[in-house]
N, CA, C and O of each residue as an XYZ file, in Angstrom:
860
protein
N      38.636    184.360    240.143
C      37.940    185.625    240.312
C      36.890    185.510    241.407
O      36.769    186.386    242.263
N      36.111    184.388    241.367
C      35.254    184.414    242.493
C      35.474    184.044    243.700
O      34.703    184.116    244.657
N      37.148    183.411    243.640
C      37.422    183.133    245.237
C      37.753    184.287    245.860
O      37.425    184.501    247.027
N      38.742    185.515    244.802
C      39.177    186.339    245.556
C      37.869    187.132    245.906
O      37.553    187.281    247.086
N      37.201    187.578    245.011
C      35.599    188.241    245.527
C      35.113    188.073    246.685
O      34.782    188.978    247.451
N      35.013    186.476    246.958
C      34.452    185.940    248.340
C      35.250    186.110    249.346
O      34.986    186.085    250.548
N      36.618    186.352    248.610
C      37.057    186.533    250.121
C      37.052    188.188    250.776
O      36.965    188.537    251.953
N      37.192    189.104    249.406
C      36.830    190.263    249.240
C      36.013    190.594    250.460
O      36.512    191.169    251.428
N      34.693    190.208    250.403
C      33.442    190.259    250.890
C      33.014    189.161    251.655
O      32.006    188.493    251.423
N      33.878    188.982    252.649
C      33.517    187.882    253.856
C      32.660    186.935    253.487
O      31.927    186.442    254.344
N      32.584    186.457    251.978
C      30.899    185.552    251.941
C      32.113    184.060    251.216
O      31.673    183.388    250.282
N      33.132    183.839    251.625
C      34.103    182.930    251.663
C      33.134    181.505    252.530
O      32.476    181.401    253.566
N      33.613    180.428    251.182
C      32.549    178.749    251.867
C      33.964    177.940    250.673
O      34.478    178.039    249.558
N      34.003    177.097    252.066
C      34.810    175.873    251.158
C      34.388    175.444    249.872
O      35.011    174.404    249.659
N      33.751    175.667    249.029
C      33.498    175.300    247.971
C      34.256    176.099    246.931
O      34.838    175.664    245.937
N      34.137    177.384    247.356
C      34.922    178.418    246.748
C      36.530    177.953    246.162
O      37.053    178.244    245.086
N      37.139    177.023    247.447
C      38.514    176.370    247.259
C      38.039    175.101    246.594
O      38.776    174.813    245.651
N      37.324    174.485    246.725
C      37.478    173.638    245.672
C      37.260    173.580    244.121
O      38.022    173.079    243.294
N      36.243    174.102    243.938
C      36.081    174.979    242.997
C      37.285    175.267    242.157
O      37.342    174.881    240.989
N      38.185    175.896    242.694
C      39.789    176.305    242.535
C      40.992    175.700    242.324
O      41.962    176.028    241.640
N      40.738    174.639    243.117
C      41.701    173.165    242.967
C      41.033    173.198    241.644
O      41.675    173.592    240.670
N      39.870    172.842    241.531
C      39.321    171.627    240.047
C      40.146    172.448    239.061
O      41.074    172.082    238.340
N      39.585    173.642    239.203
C      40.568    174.814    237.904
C      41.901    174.594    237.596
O      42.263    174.440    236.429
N      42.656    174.567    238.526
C      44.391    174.564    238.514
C      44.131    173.361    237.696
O      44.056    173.494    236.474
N      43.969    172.055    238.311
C      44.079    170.551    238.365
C      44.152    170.787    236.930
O      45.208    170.460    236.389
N      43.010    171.413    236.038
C      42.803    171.019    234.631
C      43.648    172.011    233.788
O      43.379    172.050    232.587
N      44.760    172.922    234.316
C      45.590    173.731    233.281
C      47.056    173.286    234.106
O      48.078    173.899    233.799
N      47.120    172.200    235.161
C      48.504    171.760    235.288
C      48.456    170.927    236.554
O      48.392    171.112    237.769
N      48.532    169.667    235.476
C      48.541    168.166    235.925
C      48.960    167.754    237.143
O      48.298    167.064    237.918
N      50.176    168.217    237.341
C      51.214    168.135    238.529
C      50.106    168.533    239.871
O      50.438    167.997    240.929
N      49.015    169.285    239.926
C      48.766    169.371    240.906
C      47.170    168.698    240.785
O      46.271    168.941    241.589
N      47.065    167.922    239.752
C      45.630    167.068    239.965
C      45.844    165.888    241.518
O      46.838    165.186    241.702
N      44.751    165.958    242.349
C      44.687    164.917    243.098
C      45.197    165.778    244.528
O      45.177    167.004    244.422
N      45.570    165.297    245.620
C      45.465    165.534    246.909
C      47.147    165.741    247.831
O      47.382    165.963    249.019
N      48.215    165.510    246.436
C      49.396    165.608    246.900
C      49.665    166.792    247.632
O      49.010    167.824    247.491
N      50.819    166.633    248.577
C      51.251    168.221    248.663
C      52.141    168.886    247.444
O      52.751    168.204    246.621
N      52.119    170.283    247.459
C      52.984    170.586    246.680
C      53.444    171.768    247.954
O      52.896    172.023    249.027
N      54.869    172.418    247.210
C      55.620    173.192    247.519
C      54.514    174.682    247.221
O      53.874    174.742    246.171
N      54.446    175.487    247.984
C      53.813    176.942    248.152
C      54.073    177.327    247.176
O      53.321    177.504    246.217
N      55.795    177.627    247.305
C      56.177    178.936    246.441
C      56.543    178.421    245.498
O      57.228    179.294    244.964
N      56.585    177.115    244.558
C      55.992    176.720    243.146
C      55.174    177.329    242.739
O      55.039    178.178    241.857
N      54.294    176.610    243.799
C      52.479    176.940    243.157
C      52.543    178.361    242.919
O      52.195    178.596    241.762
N      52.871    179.465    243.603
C      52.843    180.744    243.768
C      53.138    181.756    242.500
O      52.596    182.752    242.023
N      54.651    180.703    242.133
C      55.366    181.522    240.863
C      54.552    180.757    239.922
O      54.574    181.436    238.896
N      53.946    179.862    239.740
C      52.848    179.253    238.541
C      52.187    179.681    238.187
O      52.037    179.858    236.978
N      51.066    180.270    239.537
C      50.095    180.881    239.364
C      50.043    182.219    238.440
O      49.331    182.525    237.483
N      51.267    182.999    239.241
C      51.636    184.363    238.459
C      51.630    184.364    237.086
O      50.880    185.070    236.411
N      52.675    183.377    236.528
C      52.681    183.454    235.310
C      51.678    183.005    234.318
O      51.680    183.110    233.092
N      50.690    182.397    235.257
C      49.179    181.816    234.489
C      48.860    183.081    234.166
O      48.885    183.425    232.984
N      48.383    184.295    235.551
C      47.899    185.240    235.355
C      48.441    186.434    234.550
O      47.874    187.423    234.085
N      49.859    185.980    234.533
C      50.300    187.185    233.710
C      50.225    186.535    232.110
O      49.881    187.314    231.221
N      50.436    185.600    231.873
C      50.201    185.036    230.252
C      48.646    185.274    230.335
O      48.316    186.304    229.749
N      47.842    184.738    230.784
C      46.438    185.043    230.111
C      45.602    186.477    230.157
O      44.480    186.790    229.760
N      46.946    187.393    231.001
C      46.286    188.956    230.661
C      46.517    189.402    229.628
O      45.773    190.093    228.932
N      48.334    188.804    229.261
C      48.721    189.197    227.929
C      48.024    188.786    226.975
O      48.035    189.667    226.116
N      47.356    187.834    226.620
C      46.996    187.062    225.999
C      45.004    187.778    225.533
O      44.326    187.568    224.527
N      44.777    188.385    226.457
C      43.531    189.194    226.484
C      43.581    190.533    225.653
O      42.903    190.921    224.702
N      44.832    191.212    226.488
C      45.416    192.595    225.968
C      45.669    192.603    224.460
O      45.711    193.685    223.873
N      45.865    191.278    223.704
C      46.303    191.070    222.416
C      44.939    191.020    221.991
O      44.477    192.006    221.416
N      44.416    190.280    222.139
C      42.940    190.086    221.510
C      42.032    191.314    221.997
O      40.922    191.290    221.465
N      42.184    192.097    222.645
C      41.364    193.322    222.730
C      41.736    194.569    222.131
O      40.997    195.549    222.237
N      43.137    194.624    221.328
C      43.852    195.496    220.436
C      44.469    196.357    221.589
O      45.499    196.959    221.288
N      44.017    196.501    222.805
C      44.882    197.735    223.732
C      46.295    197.496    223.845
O      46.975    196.482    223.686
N      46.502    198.394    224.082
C      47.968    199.281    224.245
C      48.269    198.655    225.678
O      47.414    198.879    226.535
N      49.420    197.869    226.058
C      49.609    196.980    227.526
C      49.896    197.844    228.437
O      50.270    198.901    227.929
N      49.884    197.855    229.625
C      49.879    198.854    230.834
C      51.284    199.506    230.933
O      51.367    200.498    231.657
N      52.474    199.040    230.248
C      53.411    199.672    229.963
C      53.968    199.073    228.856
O      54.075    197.872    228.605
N      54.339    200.113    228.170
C      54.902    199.868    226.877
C      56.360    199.174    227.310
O      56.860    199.542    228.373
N      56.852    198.458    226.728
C      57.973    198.121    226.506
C      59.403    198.752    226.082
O      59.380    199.679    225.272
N      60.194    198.465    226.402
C      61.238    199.875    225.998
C      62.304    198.918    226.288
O      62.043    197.806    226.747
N      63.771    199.396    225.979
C      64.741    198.923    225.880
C      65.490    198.634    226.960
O      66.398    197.804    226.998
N      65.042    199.441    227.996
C      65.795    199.158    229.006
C      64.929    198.269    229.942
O      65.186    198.477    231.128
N      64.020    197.383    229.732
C      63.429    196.524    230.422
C      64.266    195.682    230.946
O      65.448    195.729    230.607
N      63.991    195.114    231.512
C      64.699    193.826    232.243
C      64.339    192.398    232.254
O      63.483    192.018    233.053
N      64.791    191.736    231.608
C      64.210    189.881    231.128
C      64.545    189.374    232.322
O      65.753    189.171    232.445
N      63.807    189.075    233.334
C      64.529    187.787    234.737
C      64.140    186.511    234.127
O      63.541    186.259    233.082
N      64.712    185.654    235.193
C      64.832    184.046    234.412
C      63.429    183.661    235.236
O      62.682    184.339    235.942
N      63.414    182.250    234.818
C      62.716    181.729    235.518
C      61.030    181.666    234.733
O      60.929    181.135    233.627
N      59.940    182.184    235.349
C      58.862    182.280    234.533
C      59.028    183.744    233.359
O      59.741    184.728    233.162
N      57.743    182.991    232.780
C      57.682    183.707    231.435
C      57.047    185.347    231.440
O      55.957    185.670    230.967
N      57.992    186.221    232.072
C      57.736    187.900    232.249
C      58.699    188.605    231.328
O      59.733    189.078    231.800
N      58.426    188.704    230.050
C      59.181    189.207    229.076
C      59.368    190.552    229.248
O      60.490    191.043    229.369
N      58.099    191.340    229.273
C      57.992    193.048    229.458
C      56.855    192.655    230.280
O      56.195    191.618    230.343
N      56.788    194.230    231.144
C      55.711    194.869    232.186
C      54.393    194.933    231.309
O      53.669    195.923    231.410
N      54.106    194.025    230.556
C      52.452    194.274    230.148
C      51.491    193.749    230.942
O      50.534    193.265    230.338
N      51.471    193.705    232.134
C      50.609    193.317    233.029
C      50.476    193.995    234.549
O      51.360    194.764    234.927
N      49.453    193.712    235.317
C      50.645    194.446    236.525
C      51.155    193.765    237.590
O      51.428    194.242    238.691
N      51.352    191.937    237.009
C      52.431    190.799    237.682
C      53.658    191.253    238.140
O      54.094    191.372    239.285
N      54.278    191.555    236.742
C      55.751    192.187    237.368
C      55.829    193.448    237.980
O      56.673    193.661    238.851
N      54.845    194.502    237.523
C      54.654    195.715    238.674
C      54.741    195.231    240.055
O      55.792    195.390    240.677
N      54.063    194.843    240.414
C      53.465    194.388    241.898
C      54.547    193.278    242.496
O      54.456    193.144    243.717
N      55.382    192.599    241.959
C      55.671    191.235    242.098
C      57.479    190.959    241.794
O      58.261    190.136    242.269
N      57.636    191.978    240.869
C      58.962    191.802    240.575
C      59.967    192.645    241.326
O      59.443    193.740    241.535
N      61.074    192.599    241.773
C      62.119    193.303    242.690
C      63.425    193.236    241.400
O      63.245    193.005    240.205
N      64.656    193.500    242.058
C      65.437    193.676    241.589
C      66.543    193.726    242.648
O      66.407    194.592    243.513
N      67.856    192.753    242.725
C      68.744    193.246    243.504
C      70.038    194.362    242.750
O      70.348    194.437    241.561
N      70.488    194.980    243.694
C      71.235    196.168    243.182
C      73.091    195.665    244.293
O      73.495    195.859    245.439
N      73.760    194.819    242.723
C      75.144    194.670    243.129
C      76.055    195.817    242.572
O      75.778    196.521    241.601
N      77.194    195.893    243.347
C      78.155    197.000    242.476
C      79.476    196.586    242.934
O      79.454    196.432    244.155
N      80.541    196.363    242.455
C      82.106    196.046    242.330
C      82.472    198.240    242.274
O      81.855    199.058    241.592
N      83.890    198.567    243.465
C      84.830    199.227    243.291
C      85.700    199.023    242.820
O      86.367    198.013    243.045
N      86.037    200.031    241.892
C      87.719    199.134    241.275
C      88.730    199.830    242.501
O      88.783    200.991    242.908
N      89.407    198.753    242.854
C      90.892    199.538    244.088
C      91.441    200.645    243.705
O      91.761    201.452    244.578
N      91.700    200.974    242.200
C      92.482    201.836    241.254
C      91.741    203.509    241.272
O      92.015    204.581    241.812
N      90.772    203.040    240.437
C      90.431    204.038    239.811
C      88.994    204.773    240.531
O      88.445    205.802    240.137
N      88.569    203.865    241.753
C      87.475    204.137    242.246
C      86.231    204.012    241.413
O      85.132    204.380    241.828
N      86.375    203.632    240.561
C      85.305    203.293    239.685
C      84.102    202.975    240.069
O      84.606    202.058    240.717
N      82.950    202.858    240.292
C      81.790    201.808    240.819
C      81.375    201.735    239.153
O      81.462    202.469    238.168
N      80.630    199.719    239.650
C      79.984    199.319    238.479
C      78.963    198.795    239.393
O      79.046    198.280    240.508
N      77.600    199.171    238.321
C      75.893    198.794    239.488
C      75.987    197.274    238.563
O      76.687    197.189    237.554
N      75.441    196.513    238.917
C      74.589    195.844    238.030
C      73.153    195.429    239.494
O      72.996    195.572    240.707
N      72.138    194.646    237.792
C      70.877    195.008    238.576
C      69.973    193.583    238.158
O      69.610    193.438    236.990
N      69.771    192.945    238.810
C      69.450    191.668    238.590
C      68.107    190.949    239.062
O      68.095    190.140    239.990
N      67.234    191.237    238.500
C      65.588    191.062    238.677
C      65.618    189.811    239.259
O      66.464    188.954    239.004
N      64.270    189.643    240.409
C      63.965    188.318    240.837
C      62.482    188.274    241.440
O      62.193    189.287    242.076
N      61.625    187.430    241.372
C      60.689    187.447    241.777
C      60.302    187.005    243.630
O      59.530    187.461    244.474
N      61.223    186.005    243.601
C      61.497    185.376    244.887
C      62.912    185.200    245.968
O      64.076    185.063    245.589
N      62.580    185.233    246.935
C      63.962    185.430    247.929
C      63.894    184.721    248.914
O      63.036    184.919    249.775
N      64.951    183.564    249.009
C      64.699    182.869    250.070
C      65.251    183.520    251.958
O      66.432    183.793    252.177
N      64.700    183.587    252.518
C      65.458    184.345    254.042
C      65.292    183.334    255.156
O      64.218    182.812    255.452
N      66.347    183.126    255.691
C      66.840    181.971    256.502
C      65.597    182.194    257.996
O      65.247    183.324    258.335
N      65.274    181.390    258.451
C      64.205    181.369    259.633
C      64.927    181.844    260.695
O      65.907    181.158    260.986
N      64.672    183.073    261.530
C      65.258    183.504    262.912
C      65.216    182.504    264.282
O      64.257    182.090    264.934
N      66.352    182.344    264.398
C      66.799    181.200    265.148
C      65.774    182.113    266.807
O      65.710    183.342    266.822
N      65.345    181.564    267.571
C      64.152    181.708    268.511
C      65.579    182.493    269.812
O      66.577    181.802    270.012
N      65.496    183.405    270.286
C      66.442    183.559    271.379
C      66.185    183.668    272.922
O      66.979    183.885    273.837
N      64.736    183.434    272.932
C      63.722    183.408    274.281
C      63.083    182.178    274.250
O      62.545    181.724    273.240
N      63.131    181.562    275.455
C      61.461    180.072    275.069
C      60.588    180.930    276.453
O      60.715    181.930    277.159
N      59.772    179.905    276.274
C      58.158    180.363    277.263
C      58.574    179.646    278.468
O      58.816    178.439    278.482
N      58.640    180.328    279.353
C      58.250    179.441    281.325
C      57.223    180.037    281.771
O      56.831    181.193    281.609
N      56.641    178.823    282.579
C      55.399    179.775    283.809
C      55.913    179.390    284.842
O      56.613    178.473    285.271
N      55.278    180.538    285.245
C      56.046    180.549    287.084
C      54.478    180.675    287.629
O      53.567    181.260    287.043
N      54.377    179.773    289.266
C      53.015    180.781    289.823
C      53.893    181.670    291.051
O      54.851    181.297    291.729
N      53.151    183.004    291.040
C      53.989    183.440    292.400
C      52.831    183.468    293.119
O      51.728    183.611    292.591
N      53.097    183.281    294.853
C      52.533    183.195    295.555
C      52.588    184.101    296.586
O      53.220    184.016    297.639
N      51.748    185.121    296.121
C      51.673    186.170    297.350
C      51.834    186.052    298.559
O      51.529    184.904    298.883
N      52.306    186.921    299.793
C      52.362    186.939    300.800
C      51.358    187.561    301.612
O      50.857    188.533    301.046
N      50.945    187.344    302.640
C      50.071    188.467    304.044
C      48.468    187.581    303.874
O      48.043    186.725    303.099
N      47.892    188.357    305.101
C      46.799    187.640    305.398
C      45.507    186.789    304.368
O      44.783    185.814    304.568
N      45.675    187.640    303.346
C      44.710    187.803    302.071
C      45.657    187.321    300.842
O      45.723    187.892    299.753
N      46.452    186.039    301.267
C      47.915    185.722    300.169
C      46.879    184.965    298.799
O      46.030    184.076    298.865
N      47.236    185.518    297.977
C      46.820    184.152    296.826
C      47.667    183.959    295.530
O      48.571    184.790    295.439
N      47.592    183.053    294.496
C      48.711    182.899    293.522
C      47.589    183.044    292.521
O      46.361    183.040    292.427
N      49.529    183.270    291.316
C      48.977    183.984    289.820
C      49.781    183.350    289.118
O      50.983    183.397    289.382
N      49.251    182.542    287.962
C      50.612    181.777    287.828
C      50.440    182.793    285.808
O      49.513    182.915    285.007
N      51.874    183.246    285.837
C      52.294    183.894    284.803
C      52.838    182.891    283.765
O      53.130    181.711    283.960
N      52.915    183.609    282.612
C      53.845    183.390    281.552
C      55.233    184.203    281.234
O      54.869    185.363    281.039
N      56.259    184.148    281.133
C      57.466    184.889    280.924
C      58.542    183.888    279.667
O      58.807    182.689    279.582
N      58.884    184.975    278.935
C      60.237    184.472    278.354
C      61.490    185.025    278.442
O      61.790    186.188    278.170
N      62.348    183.981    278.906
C      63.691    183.842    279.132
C      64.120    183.561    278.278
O      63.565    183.173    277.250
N      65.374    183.707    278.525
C      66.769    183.796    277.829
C      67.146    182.011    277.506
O      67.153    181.246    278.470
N      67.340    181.664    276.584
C      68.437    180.791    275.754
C      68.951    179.891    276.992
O      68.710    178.804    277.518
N      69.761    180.946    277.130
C      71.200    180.796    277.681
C      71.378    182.502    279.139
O      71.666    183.677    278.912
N      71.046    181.803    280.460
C      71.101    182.662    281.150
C      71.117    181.803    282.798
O      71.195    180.592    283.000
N      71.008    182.992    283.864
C      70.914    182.135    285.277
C      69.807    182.606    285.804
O      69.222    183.668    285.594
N      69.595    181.829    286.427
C      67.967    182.001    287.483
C      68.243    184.024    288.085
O      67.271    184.538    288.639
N      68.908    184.477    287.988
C      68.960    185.923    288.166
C      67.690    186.252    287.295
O      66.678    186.679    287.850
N      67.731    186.080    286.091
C      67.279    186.671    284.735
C      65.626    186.435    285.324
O      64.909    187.420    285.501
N      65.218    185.293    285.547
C      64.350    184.666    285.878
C      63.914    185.233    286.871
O      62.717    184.985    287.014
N      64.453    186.096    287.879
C      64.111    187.118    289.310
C      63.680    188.092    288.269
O      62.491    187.962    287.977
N      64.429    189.203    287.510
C      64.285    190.147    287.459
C      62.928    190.038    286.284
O      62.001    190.834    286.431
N      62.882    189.108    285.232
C      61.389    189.201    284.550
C      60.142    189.093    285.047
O      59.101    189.696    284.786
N      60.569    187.709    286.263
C      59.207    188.372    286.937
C      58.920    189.384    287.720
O      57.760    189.544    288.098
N      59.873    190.191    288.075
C      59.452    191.536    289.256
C      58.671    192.199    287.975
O      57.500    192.562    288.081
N      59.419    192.326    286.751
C      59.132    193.075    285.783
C      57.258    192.791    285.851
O      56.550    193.788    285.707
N      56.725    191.703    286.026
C      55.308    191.195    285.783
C      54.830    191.811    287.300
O      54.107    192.800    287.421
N      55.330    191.097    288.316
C      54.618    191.487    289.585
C      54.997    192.505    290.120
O      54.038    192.782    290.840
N      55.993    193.523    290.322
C      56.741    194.027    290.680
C      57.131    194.176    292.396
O      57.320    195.144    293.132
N      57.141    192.551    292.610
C      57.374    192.047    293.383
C      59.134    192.085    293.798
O      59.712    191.165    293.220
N      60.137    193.000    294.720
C      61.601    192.762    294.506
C      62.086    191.579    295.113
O      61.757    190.821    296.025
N      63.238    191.730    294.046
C      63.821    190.044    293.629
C      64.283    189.666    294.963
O      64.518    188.478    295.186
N      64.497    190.878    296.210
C      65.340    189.841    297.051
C      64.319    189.900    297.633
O      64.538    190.461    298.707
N      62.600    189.452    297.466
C      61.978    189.539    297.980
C      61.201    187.975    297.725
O      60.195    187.760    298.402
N      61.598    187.068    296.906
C      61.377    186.389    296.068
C      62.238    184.966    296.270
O      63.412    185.039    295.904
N      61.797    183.694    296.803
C      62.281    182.763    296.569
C      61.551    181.994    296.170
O      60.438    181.770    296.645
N      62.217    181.268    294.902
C      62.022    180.298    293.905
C      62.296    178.639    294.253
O      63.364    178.052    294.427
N      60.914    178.140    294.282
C      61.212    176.759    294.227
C      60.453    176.191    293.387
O      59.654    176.848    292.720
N      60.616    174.423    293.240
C      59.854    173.840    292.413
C      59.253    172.753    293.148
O      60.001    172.001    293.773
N      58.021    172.567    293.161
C      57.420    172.547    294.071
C      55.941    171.143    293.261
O      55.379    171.424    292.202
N      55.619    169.830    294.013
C      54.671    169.395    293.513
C      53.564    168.884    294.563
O      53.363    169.577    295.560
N      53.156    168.216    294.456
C      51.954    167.609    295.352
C      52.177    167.260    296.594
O      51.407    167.471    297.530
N      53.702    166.473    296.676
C      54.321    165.549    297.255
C      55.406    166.514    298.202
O      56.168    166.083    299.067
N      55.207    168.214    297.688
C      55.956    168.795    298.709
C      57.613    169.304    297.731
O      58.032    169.082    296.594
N      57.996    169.861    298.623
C      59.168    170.349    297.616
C      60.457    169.835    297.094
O      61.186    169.239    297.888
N      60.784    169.966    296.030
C      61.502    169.106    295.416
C      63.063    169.963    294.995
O      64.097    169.317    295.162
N      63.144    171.102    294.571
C      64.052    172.231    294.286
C      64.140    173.107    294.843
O      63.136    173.491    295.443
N      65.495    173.952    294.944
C      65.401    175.265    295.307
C      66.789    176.079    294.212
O      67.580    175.316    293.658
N      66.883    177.045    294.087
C      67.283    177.697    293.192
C      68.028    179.162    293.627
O      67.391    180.074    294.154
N      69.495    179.239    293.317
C      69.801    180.442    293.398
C      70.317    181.850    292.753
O      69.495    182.306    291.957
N      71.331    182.533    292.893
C      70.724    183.689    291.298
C      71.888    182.771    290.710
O      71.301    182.619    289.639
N      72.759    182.225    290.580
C      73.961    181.953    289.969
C      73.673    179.828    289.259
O      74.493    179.136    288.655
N      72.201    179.448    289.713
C      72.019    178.616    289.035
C      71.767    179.093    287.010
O      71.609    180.149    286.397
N      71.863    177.542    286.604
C      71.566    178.078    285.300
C      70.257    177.515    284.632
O      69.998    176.329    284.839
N      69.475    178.204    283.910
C      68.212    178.495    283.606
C      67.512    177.281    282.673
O      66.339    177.002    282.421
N      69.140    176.544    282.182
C      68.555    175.409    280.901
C      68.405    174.482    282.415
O      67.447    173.761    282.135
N      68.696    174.223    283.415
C      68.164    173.319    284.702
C      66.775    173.429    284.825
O      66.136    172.787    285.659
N      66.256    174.254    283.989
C      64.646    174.521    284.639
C      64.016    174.395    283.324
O      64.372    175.322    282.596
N      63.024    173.397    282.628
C      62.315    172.697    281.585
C      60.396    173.603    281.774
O      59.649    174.036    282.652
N      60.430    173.499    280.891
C      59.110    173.975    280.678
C      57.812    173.357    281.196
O      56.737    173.957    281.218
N      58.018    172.045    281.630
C      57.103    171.205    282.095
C      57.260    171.315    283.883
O      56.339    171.069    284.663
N      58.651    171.742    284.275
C      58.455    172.013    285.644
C      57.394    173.149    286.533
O      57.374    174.338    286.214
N      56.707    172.709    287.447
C      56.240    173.567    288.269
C      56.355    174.027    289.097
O      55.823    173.571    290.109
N      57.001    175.015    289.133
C      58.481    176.809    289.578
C      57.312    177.289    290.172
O      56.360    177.541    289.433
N      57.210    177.468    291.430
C      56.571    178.820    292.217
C      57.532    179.797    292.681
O      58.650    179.334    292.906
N      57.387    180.920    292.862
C      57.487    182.208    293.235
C      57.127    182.620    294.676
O      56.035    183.166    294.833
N      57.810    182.448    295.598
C      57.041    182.323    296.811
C      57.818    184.162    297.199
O      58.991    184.535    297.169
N      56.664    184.842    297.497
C      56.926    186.436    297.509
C      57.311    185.889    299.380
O      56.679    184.972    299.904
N      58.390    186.643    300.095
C      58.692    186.639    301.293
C      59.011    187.950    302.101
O      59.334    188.927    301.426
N      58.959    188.082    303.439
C      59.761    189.231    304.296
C      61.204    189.855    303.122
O      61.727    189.212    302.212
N      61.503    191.170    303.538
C      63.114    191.497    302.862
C      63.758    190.562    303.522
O      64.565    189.804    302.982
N      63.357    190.531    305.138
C      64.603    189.782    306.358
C      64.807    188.492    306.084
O      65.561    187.851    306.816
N      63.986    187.698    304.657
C      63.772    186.600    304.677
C      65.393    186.335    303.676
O      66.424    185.736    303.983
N      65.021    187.042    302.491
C      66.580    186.952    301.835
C      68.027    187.296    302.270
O      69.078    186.805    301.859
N      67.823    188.277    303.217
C      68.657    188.808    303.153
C      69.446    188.100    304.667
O      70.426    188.588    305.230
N      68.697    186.844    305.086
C      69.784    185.797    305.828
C      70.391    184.862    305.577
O      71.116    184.349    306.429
């Protein structure tokens, strides 16, 4: 109660969490001491701490539980959420909704299958990060060195047209090299491919004449 308060009200101090550890530690062993544990253990533990010791209040205070119980409730497995007398499973509980057609008769059958938790597979990344510097052209030239994300799987084209997108500098206006202390080392054309070029390389953007590409 007083961690969420503090955090409520910005007046949140590490003590607050420890404080909190000591608590757990002494109503379930498994997490006495400095191990890691798994999140979404701890998570579904917690719940059912909080939902048993509301029930457990609601009984000893004679009230009537925040929803009555009725027949068509739903028992899920797992922790101990018998009926909605709290508002754990309000807030917390889902339900997936399966249904079978029969080929025949067109029939549909629902069924409906409570769960508290859902695992969802991590989105595989389909862009990474490059910097480019481009290097302006004309009397008053100076460089900007950007951030852009590219493609996976693509050719140094892709790599023209995101950065015009930033500078709007045109692409056949634009030659790409890689370039270090020691003078230049790469050059690059639209039909190279993009996994050739690493995140640690340093890619300038050298902005040029149209007449310059287009010989």
């Amino acid at each position: 109660m007083h961690l969420v308060q503090a955090l409520w009200t910005l007046k949140y101090t590490p003590q607050h969490s420890r404080d909190f550890k000591t608590i757990v530690s002494k109503k379930a062993l498994q997490y006495w001491g400095n191990s890691q544990h798994d999140a979404q253990e701890f998570l579904l533990w917690l719940l059912d701490r909080v939902h048993e010791d509301l029930k457990h209040l609601v009984k000893q205070s004679g009230q009537p539980p925040l929803k009555p119980p009725s027949e068509t409730d739903i028992v899920p497995e797992g922790p101990s959420f018998p009926v909605c007398s709290t508002f754990v499973p309000e807030l917390f509980q889902a339900q997936y909704r399966s249904f079978l057609t029969c080929p025949h008769c067109q029939k549909q059958s629902n069924t409906f299958n409570p769960f508290f938790c859902i695992s969802l597979p991590i989105p595989l990344p389909h862009t990474r990060p490059l910097y480019v510097t481009i290097v302006y052209q004309g009397k008053c030239s100076h460089c900007m060195r950007i951030g852009v994300a590219v493609s996976l799987a693509g050719t140094i084209a892709r790599l023209w047209e995101t950065a015009f997108m930033v500078t709007k500098v045109p692409t056949d206006q634009i030659v790409l090299r890689e370039m270090y202390y020691d003078g230049f080392h790469r050059s690059f054309c639209d039909t190279d491919n993009l996994e050739t070029v690493h995140g640690s390389d340093c890619i300038f953007d050298f902005e040029t004449p149209e007449i310059f590409r287009s010989e």
